[in-house]
N, C-alpha and C positions, 0 to 999 in steps of 0.2 A: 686631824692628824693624817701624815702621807705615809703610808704605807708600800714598800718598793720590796719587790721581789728581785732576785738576783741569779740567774743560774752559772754556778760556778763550777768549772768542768777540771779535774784534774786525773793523768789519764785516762781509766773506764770508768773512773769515780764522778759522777754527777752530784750534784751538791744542792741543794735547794735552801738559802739561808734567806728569812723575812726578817729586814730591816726597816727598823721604825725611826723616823725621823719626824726632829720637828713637835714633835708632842711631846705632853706628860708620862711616863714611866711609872707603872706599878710592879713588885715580883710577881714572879708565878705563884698560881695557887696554890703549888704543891708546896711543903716546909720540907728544906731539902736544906742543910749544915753547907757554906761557902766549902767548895772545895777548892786548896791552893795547884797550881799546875807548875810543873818544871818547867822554867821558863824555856830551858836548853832543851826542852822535849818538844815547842810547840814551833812551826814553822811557818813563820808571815806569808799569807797569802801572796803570790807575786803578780805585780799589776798586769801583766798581758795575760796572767786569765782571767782576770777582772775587764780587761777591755775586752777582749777576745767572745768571754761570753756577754757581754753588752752589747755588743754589735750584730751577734748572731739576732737579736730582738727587734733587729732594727728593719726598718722595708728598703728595697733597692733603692728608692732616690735618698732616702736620710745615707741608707751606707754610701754613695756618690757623695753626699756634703761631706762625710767624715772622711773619707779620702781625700778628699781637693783641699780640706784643711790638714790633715795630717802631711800632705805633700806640702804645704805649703811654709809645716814648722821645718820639714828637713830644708828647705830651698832656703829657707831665713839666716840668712847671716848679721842681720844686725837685729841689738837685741831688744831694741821696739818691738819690729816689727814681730816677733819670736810671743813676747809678751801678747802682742793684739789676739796671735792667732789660738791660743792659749787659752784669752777669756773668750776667744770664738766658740772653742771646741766647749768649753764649760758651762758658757751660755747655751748650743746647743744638747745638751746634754741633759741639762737643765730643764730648760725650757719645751724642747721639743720631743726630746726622747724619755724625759721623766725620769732617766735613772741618776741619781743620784753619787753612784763610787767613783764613777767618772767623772765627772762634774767638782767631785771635790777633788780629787789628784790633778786635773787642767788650774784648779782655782790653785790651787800648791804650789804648781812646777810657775804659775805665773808670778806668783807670789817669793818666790827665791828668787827671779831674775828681777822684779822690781826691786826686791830688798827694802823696801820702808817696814817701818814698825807697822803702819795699819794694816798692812796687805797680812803680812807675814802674823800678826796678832790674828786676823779677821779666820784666817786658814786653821791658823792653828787651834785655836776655838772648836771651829767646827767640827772637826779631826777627833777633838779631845771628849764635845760631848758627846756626841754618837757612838764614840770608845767606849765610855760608861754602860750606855745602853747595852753593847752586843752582849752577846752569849755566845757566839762561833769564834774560839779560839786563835784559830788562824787569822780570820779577821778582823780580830780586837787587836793583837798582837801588833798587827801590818796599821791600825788606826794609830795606834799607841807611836809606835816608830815614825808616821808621818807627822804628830803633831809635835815628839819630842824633837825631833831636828827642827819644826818651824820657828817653837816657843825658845830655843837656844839661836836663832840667829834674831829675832824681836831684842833678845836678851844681850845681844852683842851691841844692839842699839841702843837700849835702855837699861841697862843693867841693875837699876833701880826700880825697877816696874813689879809693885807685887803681886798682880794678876798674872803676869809670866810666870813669877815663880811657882805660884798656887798653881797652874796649868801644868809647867814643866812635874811638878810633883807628881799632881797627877796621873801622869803617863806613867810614871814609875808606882804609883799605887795601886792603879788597876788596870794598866796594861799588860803587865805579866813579861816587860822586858829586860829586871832584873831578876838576880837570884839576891837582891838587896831591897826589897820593896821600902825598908826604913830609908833609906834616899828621899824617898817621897813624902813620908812623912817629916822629916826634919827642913824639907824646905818648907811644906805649908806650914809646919810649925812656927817655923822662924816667925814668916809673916803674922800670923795669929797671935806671937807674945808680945809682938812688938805694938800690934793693935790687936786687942779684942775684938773691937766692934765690926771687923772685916769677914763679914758672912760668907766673900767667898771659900776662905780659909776656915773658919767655922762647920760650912758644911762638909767640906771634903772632908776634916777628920771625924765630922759623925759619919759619913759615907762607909768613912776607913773603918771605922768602930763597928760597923754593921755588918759590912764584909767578913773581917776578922772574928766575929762574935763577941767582941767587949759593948754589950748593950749597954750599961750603964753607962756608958763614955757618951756611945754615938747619941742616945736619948738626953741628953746633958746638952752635946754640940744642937742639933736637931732641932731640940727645942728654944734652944736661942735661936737659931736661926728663923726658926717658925713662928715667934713671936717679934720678932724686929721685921720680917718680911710677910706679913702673916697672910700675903696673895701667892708666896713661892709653894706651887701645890707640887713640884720632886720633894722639897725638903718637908712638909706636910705627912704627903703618903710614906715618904720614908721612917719618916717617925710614927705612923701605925703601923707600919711593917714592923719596926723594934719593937714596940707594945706587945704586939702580938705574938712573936718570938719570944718575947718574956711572959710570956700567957697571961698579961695584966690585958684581960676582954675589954675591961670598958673602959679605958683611954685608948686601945685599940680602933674599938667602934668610935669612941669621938671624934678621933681623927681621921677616920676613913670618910664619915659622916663631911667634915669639913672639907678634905678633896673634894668631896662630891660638888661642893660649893665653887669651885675653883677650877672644874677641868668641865667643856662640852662636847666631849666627846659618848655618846651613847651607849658603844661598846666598852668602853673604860667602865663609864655608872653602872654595867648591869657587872660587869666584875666585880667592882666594889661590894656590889648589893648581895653578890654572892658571898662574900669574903665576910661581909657584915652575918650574913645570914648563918654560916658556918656559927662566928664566935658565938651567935647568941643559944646556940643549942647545946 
């Protein structure tokens, strides 16, 4: 699992948010009731302090490549060329500088000017899982909002694509960018009634069911899913996470037990172990 630090500066307010990318997802230890946010209270991180403090991490010759590329997207008038320097900046961001929020906003803005369904799919994906993940508001928010515009212009191409839909939902489920979060549910719905067997839709509304605290539902979704995918260790540990909110310990511990089977990540198993270890007391 990659683990990225991020310092994000907003005037005297320095901001220290650890994003996890790329791995499996357990909650926190603590049992704390989903609390919902005004969405009209929460204010999308704005990307040049996301660059701005990315950059300050960077050493004198990385910060010289990101300027000769970033001079390079203003000089571009054709929008090849515009596109190339884009998956430049993304690549190196990527690749050499390891942080990851830039890297995904290069992969976005490249991904609008090509406009195919894969690019703009491929972006908004990413955008949408790592939404899920966060816990910094601001952040989630600004995720939520990048992958909702990418999965509505996929959607202009395909408009029959139900992993758009289930995605665009998503951003309105748990991105916190309406004051209508059922938006989100009634597009995963859709897809869900029309096929059952579509696990991605399946999981989102156990996700949804989880968040919200309707256990019975999400443990229902959860468990289909867990059982038709039964190496998918988010939907797995999520469903001992409802167990366990429902104080029912020992489908709890089963399930946690069976993540363990499924994630190798070392710091994850010794959480688990702890998690196991709580219910059994």
């Amino acid at each position: 699992m990659k683990k990225q630090q991020i310092f994000l500066v907003s005037g005297a307010v320095v901001l220290l948010f650890v994003i996890y990318f790329f791995g499996d997802n357990i909650p926190p230890m603590e049992r704390k009731p989903p609390v919902a946010e005004n969405p009209q209270e929460v204010v999308p991180i704005d990307i040049n302090t996301i660059l701005s403090a990315s950059k300050r991490q960077l050493t004198p010759e990385q910060s010289a490549i990101v300027t000769r590329l970033e001079s390079a997207v203003v000089r571009g008038n054709v929008k090849e060329q515009q596109i190339s320097v884009y998956k430049q900046l993304a690549d190196f961001w990527r690749d050499t500088a390891h942080l990851l929020l830039p890297y995904s906003y290069y992969i976005a803005e490249a991904a609008k000017l090509e406009n195919s369904e894969k690019s703009l799919t491929f972006a908004a994906q990413f955008f949408a899982g790592n939404m899920r993940r966060q816990q910094e508001p601001a952040l989630k928010k600004w995720m939520a909002l990048q992958a909702k515009e990418l999965f509505e212009k996929a959607l202009v191409i395909n408009p029959t694509k139900d992993s758009l839909k289930v995605g665009l939902g998503s951003c309105y489920l748990f991105g916190n960018i309406s004051d209508n979060p059922m938006q989100g549910i009634a597009l995963i719905r859709e897809v869900a009634e029309k096929d059952s067997t579509n696990m991605q839709a399946q999981f989102m509304l156990g996700m949804g069911g989880l968040v919200s605290g309707q256990l019975d539902r999400a443990i229902e979704r959860l468990l289909k899913v867990a059982t038709y995918e039964p190496a998918n260790a988010e939907a797995v540990l999520a469903l001992a996470d409802a167990f366990e909110r429902k104080n029912d310990k020992a489908n709890a511990i089963r399930w946690y037990e069976r993540g363990k089977e499924l994630i190798g990540d070392p710091d994850f198993i010794k959480e688990i172990d702890q998690r196991i270890n709580l219910l059994k007391t």
